[in-house]
TORMI-634365 format. One record per residue (C-alpha): residue number from 1; x, y, z. Coordinates in steps of 0.25 Angstrom, whole numbers. Each point is the difference from the previous one (the first is absolute). Layout:
@num=NUM u=X v=Y w=Z .
...
//
This chain:
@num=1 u=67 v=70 w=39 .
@num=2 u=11 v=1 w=13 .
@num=3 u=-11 v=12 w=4 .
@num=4 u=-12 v=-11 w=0 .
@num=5 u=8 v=-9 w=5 .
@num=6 u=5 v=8 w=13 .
@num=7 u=-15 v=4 w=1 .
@num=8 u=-5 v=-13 w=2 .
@num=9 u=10 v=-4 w=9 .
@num=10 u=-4 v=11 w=9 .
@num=11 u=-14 v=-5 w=-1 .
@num=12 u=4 v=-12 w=4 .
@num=13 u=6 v=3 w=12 .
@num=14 u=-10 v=10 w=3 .
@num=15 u=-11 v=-12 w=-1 .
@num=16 u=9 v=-9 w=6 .
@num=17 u=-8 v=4 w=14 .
@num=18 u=-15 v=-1 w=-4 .
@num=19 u=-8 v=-12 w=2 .
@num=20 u=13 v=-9 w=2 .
@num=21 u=3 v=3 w=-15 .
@num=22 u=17 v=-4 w=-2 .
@num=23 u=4 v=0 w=-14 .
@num=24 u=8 v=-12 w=-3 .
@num=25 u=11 v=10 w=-7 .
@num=26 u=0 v=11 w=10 .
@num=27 u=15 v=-3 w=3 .
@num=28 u=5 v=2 w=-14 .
@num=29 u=-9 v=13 w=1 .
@num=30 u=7 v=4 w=13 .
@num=31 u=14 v=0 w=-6 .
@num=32 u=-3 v=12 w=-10 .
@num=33 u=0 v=12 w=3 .
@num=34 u=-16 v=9 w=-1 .
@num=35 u=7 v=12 w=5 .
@num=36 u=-3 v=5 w=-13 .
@num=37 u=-13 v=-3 w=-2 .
@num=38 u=-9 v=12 w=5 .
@num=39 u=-11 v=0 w=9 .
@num=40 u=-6 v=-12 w=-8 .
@num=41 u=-4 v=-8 w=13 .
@num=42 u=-16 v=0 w=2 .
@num=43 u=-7 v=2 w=12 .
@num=44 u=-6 v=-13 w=7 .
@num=45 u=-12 v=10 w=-5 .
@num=46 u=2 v=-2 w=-14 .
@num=47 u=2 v=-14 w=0 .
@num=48 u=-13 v=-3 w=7 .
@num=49 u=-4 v=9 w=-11 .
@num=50 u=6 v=-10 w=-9 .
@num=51 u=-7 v=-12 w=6 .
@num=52 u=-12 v=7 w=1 .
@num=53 u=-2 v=5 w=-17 .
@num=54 u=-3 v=-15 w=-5 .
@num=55 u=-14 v=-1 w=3 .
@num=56 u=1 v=-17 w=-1 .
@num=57 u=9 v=-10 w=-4 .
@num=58 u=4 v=0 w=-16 .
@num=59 u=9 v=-13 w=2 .
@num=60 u=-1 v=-13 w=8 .
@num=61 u=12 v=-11 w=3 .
@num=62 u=-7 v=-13 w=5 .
@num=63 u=7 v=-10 w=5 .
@num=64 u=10 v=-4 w=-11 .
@num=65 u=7 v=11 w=2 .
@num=66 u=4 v=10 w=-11 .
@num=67 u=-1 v=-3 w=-14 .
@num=68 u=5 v=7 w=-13 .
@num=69 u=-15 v=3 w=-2 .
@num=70 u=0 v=8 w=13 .
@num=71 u=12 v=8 w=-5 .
@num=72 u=-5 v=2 w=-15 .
@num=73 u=-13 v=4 w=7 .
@num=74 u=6 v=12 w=11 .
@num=75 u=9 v=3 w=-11 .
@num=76 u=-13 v=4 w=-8 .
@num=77 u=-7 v=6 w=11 .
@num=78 u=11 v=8 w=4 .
@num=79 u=-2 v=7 w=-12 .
@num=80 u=-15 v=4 w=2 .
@num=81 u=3 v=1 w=17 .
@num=82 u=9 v=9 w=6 .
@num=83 u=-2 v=-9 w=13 .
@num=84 u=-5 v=-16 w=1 .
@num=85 u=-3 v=-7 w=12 .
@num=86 u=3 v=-14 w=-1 .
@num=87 u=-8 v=-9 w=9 .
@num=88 u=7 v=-14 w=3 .
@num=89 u=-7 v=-14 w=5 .
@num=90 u=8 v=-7 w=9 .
@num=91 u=-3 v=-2 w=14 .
@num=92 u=7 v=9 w=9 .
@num=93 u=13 v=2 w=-10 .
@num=94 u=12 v=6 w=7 .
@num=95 u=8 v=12 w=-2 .
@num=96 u=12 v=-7 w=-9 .
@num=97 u=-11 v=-7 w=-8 .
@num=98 u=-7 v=14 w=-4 .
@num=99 u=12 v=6 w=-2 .
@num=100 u=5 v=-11 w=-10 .
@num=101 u=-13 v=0 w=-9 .
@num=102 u=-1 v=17 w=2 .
@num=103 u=17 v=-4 w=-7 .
@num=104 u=-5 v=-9 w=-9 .
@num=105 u=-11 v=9 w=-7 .
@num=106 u=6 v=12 w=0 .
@num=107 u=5 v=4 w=-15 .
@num=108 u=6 v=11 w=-7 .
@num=109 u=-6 v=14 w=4 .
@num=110 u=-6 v=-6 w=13 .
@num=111 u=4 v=5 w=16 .
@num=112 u=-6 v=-11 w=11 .
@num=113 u=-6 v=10 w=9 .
@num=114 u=-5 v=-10 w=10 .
@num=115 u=-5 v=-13 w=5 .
@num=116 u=-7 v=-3 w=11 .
@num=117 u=0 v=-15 w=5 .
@num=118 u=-13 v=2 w=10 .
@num=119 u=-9 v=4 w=-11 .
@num=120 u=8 v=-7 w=-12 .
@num=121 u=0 v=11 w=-9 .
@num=122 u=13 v=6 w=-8 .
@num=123 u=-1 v=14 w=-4 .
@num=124 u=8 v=3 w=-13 .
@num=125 u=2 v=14 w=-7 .
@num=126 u=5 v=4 w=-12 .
@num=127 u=13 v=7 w=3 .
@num=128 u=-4 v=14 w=-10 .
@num=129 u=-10 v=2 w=14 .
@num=130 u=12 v=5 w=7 .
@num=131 u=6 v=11 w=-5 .
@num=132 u=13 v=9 w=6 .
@num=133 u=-8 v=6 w=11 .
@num=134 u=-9 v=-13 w=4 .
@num=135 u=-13 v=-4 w=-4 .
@num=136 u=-7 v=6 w=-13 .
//
């Protein structure tokens, strides 16, 4: 679990520069220590990789916000989709309200791999598509 942990932390950080994506956590993620985490950082590559796989959106969040339907229904889909792009319809939503829903809907099993505010989209990944040497 610590091993999961570390690896998304280091994701985090390494995201931390694309697309104006900054995890609300990333400071509790900079005090541990990733040393011992190998090579499990992937390239700006493979995320675009990531982004690219979800051939539409599978979940919408209108303008309420999230719901406990939304989080029933990506915890169902996460079973089915390695990857789901989230589309989100507000206009022109900043960086800490993306980051704050991509929180909000992330459950168990589950690694935000990205938001991007200009295109309102959340990418979320299951986290058994990272293995000990980066993307599977």
């Amino acid at each position: 679990m610590m091993k999961l942990l570390k690896l998304c932390c280091v994701l985090f950080l390494k995201l931390s520069c694309l697309d104006g994506f900054v995890p609300s956590h990333s400071t509790k993620c900079q005090s541990l220590s990733c040393s011992s985490v190998e090579n499990v950082e992937p390239s700006a590559n493979q995320i675009e990789e990531l982004w690219r796989r979800p051939k539409r959106e599978l979940l919408k969040v209108g303008k309420n916000g999230i719901t406990s339907k939304h989080v029933r229904s990506l915890s169902e889909l996460i079973k089915h989709h390695s990857v789901i792009r989230i589309k989100v319809n507000l206009i022109e939503p900043s960086i800490e309200d993306m980051n704050k829903m991509a929180d909000e809907l992330v459950g168990e099993d589950m690694v935000v791999v990205g938001v991007r505010p200009s295109s309102r989209l959340i990418l979320i990944a299951h986290s058994s598509i990272f293995n000990g040497k980066g993307l599977k």
